[in-house]
C-alpha positions as CSV (number, residue, x, y, z in Angstrom):
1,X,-2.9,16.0,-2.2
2,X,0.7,17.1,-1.8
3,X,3.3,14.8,0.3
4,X,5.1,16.7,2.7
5,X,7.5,15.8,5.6
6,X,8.4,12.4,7.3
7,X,6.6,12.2,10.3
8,X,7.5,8.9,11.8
9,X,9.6,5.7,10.0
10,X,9.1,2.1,11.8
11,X,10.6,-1.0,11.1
12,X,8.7,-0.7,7.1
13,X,6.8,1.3,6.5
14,X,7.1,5.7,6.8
15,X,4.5,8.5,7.4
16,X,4.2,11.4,5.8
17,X,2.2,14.6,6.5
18,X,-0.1,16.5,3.5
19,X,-1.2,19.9,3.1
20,X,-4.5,18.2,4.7
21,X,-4.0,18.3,8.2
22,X,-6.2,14.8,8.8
23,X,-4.5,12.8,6.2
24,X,-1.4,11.1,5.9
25,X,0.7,9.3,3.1
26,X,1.5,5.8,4.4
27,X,4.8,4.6,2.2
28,X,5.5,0.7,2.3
29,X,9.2,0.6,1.9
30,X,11.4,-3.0,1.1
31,X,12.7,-3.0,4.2
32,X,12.2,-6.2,6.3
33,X,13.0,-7.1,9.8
34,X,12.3,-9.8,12.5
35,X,13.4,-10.5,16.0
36,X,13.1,-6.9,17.3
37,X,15.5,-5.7,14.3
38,X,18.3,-8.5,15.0
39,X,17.6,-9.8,11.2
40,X,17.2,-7.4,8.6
41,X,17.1,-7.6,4.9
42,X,15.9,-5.1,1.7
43,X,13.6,-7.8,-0.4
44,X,12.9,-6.6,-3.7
45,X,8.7,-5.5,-4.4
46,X,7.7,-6.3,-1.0
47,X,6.6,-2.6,-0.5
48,X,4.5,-2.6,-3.6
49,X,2.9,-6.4,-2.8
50,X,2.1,-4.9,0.9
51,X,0.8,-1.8,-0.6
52,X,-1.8,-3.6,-2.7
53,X,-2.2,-6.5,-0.1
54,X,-3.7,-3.8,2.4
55,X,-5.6,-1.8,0.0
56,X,-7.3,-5.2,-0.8
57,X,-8.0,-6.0,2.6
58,X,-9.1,-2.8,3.9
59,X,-11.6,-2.5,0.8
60,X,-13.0,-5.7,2.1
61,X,-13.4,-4.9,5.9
62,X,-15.0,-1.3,4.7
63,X,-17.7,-3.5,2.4
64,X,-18.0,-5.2,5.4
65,X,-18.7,-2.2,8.2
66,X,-15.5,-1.9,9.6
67,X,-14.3,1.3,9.7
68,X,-10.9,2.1,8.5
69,X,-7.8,4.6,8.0
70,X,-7.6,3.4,4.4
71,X,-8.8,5.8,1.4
72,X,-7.0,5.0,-1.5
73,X,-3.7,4.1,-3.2
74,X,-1.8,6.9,-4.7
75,X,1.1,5.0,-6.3
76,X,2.7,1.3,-6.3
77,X,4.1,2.2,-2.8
78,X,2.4,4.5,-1.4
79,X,-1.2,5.2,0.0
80,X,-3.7,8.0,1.2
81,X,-4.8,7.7,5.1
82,X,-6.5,9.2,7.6
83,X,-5.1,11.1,10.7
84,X,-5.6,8.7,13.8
85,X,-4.8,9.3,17.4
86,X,-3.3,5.5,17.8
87,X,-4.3,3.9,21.1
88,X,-0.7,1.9,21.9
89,X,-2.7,-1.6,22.3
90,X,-2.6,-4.5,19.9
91,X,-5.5,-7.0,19.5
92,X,-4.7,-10.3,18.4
93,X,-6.4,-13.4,17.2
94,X,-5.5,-16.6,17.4
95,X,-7.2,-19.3,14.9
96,X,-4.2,-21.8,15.0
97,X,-1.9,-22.3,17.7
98,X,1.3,-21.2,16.3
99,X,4.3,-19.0,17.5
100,X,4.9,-17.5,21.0
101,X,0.8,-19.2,22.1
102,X,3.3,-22.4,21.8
103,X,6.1,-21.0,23.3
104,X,4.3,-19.5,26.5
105,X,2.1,-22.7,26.9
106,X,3.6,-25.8,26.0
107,X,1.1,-26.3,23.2
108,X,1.4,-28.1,20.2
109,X,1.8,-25.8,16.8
110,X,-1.2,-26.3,14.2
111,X,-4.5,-27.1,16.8
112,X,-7.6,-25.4,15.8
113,X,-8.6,-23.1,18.2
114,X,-12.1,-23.1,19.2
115,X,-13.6,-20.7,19.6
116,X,-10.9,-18.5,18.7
117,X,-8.4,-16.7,21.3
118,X,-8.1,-12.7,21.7
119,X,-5.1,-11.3,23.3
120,X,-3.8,-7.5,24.1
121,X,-0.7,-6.5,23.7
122,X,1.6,-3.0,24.2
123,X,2.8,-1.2,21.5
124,X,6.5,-1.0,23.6
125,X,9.8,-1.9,21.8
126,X,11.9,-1.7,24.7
127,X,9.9,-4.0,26.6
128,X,9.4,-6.1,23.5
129,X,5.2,-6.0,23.3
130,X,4.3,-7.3,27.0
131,X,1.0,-9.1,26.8
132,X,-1.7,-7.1,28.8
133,X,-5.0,-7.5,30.0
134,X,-8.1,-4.7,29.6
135,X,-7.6,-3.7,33.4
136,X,-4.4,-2.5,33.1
137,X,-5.3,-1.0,29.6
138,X,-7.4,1.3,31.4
139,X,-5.6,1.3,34.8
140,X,-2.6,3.0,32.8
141,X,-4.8,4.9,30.6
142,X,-3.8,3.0,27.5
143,X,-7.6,2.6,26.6
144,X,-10.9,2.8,28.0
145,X,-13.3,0.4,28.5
146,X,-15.7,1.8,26.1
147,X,-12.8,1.9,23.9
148,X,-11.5,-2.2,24.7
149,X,-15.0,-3.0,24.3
150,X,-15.6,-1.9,20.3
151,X,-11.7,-3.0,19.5
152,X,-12.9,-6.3,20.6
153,X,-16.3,-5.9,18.9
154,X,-14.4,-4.6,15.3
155,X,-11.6,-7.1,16.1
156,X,-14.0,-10.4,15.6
157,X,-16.2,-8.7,13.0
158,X,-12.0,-8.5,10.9
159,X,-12.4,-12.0,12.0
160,X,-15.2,-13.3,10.3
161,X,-14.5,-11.3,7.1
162,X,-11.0,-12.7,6.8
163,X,-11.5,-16.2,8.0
164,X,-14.1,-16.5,5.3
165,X,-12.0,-15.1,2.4
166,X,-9.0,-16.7,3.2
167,X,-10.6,-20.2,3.1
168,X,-12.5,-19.7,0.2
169,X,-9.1,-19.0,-1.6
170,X,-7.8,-22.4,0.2
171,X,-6.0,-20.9,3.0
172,X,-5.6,-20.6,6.7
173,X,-5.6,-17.4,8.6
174,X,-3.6,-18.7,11.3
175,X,-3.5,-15.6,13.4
176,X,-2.8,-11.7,13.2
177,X,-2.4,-8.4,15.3
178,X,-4.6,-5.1,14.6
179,X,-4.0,-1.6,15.6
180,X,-7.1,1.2,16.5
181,X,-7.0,4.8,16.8
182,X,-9.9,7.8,17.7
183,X,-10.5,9.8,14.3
184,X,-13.7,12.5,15.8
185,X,-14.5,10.3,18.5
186,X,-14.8,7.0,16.4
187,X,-12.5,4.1,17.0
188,X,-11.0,3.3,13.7
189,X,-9.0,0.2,12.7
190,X,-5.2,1.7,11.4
191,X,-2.3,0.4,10.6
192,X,-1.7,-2.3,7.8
193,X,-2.7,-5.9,7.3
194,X,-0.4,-7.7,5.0
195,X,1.5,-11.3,5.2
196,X,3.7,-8.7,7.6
197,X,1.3,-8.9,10.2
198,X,-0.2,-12.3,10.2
199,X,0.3,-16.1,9.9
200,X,-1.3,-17.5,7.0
201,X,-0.9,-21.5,6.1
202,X,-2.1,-23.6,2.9
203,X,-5.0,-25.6,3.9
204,X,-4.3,-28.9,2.7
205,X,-0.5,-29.1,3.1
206,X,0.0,-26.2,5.8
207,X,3.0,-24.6,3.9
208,X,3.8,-21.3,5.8
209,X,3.0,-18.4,3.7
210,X,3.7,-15.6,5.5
211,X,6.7,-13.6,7.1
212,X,7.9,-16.7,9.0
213,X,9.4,-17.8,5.6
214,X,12.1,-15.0,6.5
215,X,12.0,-15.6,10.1
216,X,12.7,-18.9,9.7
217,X,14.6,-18.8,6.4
218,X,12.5,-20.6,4.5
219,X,12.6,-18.5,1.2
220,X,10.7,-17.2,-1.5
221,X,9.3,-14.8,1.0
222,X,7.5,-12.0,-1.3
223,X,6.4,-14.6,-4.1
224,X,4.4,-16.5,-1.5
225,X,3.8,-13.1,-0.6
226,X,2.5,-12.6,-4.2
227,X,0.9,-16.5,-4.5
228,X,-1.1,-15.6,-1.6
229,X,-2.1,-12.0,-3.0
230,X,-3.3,-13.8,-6.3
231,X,-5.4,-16.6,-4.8
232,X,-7.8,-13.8,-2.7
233,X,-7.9,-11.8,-6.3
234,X,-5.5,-9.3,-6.3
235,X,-3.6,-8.6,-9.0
236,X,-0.1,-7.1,-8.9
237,X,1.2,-6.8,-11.9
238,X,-1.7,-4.5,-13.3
C-alpha cells in the first residue's frame, strides 16, 4: 500500500490517499486542541496512544458486528482505512450527565442516565456543531431516515460493547460522539474513538480521564491517556 497525497488535515488527525482508490491512511498527529481551536498544544505520544487506542476499539466493535472503516495499523502513527462517503451528523451518547447536557439544562454533573440519552449533532465549525433532530437531518438532506435509523441502531450496539469493557476495567464511559459514512451502500461507523472523543471517569473516585484533563488543565493528559489504554489491555509500549 503506498501513501500518497494529503487529502484533508483537522484539528488531529490527517488523510492521506493510496494507490487504492477506496482506502485511505488515517495519521494521528500530536496536535491537541479544545474550545473550537482557542487552546492548542503539541503533547508528546498522543498520536501513537490514539493510534493504538482506536485500533483496540474498533477491533472490539468488529468482534462485536459493528461494521467499521478500520483495517489495520501500519505504523505507531498511522493506520489503513476504508474510503467512506461521511454523512456530516454526529451521534452521541450520554451515560453520565456531564459537559454541555449540564450547561444546556441546569443539571447536576455526574447523574446516571437511565436509560441512556442519544443526541445528533452537525458536523459545522462555523456554527460550532448545532444540535439537530432526525427531521431536519433529512429535511436538509444530511441523512435519510433509513440512514438515522441504523446509525441509531449501530450507535447503541457501540454502546453496549463499550459500556461493558469499560466497567470491567473499572471505568465509566461517561459519554462520546460517533461518526458514519456509506462505503457500497452500507452505513459504516468512521472516524476515531480515543479519550479524544469521549468522557471517561474512574468508577470509584470519578477522576476525569479523558481530554477534559487539557480542557480544564488538569494535567497528565496522555498518561491517563495511557493508564486508561492499559487497564482495557492495550499495550503501548510493545
Amino acid at each position: 500500500m503506498e501513501k500518497r497525497e494529503p487529502l484533508y488535515a483537522g484539528k488531529a488527525k490527517s488523510v492521506y490517499t493510496t494507490d487504492d482508490p477506496d482506502r485511505f491512511v488515517l495519521l494521528f498527529r500530536d496536535d491537541t486542541s479544545a474550545f473550537d481551536g482557542e487552546k492548542k498544544e503539541q503533547l508528546d505520544r498522543k498520536g501513537m496512544v490514539n493510534n493504538r487506542f482506536n485500533a483496540f476499539i474498533m477491533e472490539k466493535l468488529s468482534e462485536a458486528g459493528v461494521p467499521t472503516h478500520f483495517e489495520k495499523v501500519l505504523s505507531p502513527t498511522e493506520s489503513l482505512v476504508r474510503r467512506l462517503d461521511m454523512l456530516p451528523v454526529e451521534c452521541v451518547v450520554r451515560n453520565v450527565s456531564a459537559g454541555s447536557l449540564c450547561r444546556r439544562l441546569g443539571v447536576a454533573e455526574g447523574q446516571d442516565l437511565n436509560p441512556p440519552t442519544y443526541e445528533l449533532f452537525l458536523k459545522d465549525d462555523a456554527h460550532h456543531d448545532p444540535m439537530i433532530n432526525e427531521s431536519l437531518a433529512e429535511t436538509f438532506g444530511w441523512a435519510s431516515a433509513a440512514d438515522l435509523a441504523t446509525m441509531k441502531t449501530l450507535t447503541y450496539k457501540v454502546n453496549e460493547v463499550l459500556r461493558n469493557l469499560f466497567a470491567e476495567a473499572g471505568m465509566l464511559l461517561v459519554d462520546y460522539k460517533l461518526e458514519f459514512g456509506r462505503a457500497n451502500g452500507e452505513i459504516v461507523l468512521g472516524d476515531e474513538f480515543s479519550p479524544d472523543g469521549c468522557r471517561i471517569w474512574d468508577r470509584e473516585t470519578r477522576r476525569k480521564m479523558d481530554k477534559d484533563r487539557f480542557r480544564q488543565g488538569l494535567g497528565d493528559v496522555i498518561e491517563t491517556y495511557e493508564e486508561v489504554g492499559r487497564r482495557l489491555g492495550i499495550p503501548f509500549d510493545a
